[in-house]
C-alpha positions as CSV (number, residue, x, y, z in Angstrom):
1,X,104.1,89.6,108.2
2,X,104.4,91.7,111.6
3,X,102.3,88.9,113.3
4,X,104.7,86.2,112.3
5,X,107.7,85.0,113.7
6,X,110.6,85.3,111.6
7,X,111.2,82.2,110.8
8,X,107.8,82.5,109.0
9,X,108.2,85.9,107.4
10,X,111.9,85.6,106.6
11,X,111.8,83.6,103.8
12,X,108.9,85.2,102.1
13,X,110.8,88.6,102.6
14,X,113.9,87.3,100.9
15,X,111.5,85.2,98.0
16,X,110.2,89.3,97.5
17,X,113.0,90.9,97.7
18,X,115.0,88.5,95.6
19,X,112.3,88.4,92.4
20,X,112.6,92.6,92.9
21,X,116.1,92.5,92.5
22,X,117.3,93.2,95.7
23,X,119.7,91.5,98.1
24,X,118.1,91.0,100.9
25,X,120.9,90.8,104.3
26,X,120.2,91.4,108.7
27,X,123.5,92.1,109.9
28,X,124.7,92.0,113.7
29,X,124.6,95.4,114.9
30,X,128.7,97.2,114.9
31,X,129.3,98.6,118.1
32,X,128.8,102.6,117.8
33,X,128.0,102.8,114.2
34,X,124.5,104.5,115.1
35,X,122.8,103.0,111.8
36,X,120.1,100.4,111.6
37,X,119.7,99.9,108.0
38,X,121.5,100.7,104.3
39,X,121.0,100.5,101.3
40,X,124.3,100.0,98.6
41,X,123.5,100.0,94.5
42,X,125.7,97.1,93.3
43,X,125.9,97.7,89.6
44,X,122.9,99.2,87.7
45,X,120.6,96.4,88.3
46,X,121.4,95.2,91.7
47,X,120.7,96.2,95.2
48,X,121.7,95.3,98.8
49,X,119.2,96.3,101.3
50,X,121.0,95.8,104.8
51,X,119.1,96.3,108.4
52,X,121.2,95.2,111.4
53,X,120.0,93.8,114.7
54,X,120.8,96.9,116.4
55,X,117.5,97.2,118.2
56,X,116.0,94.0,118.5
57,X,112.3,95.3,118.9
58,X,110.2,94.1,116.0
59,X,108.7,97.6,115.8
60,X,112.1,98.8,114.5
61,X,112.8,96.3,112.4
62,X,109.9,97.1,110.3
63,X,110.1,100.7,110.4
64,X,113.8,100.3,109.4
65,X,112.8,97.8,106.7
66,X,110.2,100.4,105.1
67,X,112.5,103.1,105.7
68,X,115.4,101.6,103.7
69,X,112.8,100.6,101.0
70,X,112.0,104.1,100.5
71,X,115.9,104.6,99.9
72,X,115.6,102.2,96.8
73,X,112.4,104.0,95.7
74,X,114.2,107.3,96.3
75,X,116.9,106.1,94.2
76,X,115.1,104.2,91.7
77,X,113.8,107.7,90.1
78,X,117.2,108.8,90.5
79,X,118.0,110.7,93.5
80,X,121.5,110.5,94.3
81,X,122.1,110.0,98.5
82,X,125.2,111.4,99.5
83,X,125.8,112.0,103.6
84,X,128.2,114.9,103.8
85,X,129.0,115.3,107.9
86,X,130.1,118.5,109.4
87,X,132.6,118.8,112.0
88,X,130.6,118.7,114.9
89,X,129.4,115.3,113.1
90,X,125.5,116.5,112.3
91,X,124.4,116.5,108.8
92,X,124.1,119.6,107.1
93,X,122.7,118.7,103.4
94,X,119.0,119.7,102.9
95,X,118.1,117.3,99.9
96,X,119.2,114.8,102.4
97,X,117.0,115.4,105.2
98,X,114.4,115.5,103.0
99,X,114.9,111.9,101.4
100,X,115.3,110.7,105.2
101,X,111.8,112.6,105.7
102,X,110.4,111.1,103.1
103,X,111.6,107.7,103.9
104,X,110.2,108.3,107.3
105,X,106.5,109.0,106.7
106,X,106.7,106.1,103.9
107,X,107.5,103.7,106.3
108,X,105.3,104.7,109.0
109,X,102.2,105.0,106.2
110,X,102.9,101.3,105.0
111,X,103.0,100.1,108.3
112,X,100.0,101.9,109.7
113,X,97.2,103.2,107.4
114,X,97.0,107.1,107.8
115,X,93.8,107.4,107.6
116,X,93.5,104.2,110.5
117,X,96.0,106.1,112.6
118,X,94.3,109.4,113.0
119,X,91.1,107.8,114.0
120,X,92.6,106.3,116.5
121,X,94.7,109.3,117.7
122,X,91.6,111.4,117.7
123,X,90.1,109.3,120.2
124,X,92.9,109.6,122.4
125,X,92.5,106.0,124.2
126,X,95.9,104.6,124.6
127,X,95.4,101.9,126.8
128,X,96.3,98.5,126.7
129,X,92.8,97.3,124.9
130,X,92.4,100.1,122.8
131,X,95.6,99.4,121.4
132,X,95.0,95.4,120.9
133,X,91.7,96.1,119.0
134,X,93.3,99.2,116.9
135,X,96.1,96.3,116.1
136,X,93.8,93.2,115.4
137,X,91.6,95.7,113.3
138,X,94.6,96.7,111.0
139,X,96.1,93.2,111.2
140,X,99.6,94.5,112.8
141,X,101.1,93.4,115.4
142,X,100.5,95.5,118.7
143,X,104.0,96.3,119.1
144,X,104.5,98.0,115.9
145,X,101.4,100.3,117.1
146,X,103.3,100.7,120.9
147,X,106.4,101.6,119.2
148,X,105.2,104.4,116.9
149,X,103.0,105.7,120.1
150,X,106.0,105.8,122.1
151,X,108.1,107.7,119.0
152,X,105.6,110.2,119.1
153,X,105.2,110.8,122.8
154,X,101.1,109.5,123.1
155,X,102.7,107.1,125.2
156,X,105.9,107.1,127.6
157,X,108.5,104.6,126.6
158,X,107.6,102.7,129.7
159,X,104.2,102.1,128.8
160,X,102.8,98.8,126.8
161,X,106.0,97.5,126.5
162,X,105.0,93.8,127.2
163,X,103.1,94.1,123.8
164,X,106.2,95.0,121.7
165,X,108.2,91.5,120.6
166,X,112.2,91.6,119.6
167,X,113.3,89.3,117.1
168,X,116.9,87.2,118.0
169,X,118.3,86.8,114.5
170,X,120.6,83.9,113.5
């Protein structure tokens, strides 16, 4: 779905999430709320799953998709996530810096195969045509690969950034 426009992919995300059980809602980003997804148990049975347009970069709208699916995963075999927030505003709760871990290398190993991704690390060819024919071979779009280079400092945020797409949501 990373090569499709979202007018494509929305639908079959919200056909998925909605036979799974989940509520499936983009939000417009709220000024200094520092967040780009949620996820909110309604009932027993029910979830909201929530990203925001924060970052319009297609790159982070999958990653936080993945992410936040984790989160129902995580709670699914029932972990409890609760965000306690010190005074000088930084999280201090262990069990929840390992469920954000967690969610972290989930999404980043369901968008790009592990296995995929440190063969192409090892070869340490980050240009422009290494990274379309790493992409076209793993069927992602190049931007998702850009953005995940650029998290992890193979490539400077200036770099590639014509290959990475945002998405304008209505």
């Amino acid at each position: 779905m990373t090569k499709q426009n979202p007018e494509v992919f929305l639908p079959e995300l919200n056909r998925i999430f909605e036979n799974s059980g989940v509520a499936f809602v983009i939000l417009p980003n709220l000024k200094n709320c520092g967040i780009n997804g949620a996820v909110k148990w309604i009932g027993k049975d029910r979830i909201l799953l929530a990203v925001n347009d924060r970052s319009k970069y297609a790159d982070q709208f999958w990653f936080t998709l993945f992410h936040e699916i984790k989160h129902v995963f995580q709670r699914k075999k029932g972990h409890m996530i609760v965000t306690p927030i010190g005074d000088n505003g930084i999280t201090n709760n262990l069990d929840l810096d390992r469920l954000e871990k967690e969610a972290d290398q989930f999404a980043q190993n369901h968008l790009i195969n592990p296995a995929d991704y440190k063969a192409f690390i090892k070869e340490n060819d980050f240009s422009r045509r290494a990274v379309l024919e790493f992409s076209e071979g793993i069927q992602i779009h190049p931007g998702v690969v850009v953005g995940r280079l650029q998290r992890e400092k193979y490539l400077d945020y200036r770099h590639l950034n014509d290959l990475k797409i945002q998405y304008h949501f209505d």
